[in-house]
C-alpha positions in Angstrom: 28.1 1.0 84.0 30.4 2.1 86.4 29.7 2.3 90.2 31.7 4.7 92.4 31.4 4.7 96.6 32.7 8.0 98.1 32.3 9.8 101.6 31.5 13.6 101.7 34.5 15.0 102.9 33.5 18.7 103.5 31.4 21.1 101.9 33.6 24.8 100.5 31.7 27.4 98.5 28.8 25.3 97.1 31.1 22.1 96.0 31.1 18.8 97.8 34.1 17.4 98.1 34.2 13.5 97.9 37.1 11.3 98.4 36.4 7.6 96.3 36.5 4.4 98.5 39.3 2.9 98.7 41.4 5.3 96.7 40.5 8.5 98.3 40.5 10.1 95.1 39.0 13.9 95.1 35.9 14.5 92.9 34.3 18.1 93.5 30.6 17.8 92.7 28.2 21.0 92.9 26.0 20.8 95.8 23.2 21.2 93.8 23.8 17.8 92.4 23.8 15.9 95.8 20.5 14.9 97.9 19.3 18.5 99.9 20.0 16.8 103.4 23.7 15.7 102.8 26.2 16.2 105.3 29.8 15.5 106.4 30.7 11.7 106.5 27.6 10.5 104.5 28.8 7.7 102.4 27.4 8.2 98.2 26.8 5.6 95.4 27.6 7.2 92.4 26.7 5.6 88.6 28.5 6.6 85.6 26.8 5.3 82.0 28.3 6.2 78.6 25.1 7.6 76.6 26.0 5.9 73.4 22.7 6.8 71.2 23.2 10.8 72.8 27.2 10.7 71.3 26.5 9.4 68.6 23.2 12.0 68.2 25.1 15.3 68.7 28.2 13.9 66.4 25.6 13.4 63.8 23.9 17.2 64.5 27.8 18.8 64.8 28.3 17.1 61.4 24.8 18.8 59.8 26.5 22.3 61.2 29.8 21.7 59.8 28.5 20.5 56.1 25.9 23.9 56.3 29.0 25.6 57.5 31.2 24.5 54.3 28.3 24.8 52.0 28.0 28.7 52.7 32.0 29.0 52.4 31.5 27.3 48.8 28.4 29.2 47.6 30.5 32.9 48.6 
């Protein structure tokens, strides 16, 4: 798990626009994906987890597609 502080920087067209503590990197997040009563300056905790069991899930399914896929192509 990775943990991420950033300040809102501004709000344009629907996107806040974080900058990352310390770095001041920019990461443009929908506004629809940050708390309804955000504004300017608020400081965000952001948590990033890899969803092993979901990867490894839709490789699994994107494999089933492929095999029907080939299957099909063989029995023409």
């Amino acid at each position: 798990m990775k943990k991420i502080t950033a300040t809102l920087d501004r709000i344009e067209g629907g996107v806040g626009v974080l900058l990352t503590n310390p770095e001041a990197q920019i990461i443009n997040i929908p506004l629809k994906f940050l708390p309804n009563d955000i504004k300017e300056g608020d400081i965000l905790c952001l948590t990033i987890n890899l969803e092993s069991e979901q990867t490894l899930a839709e490789k699994q399914q994107a494999k089933e597609i492929l095999n029907e896929i080939l299957k099909s192509e063989e029995e023409k």
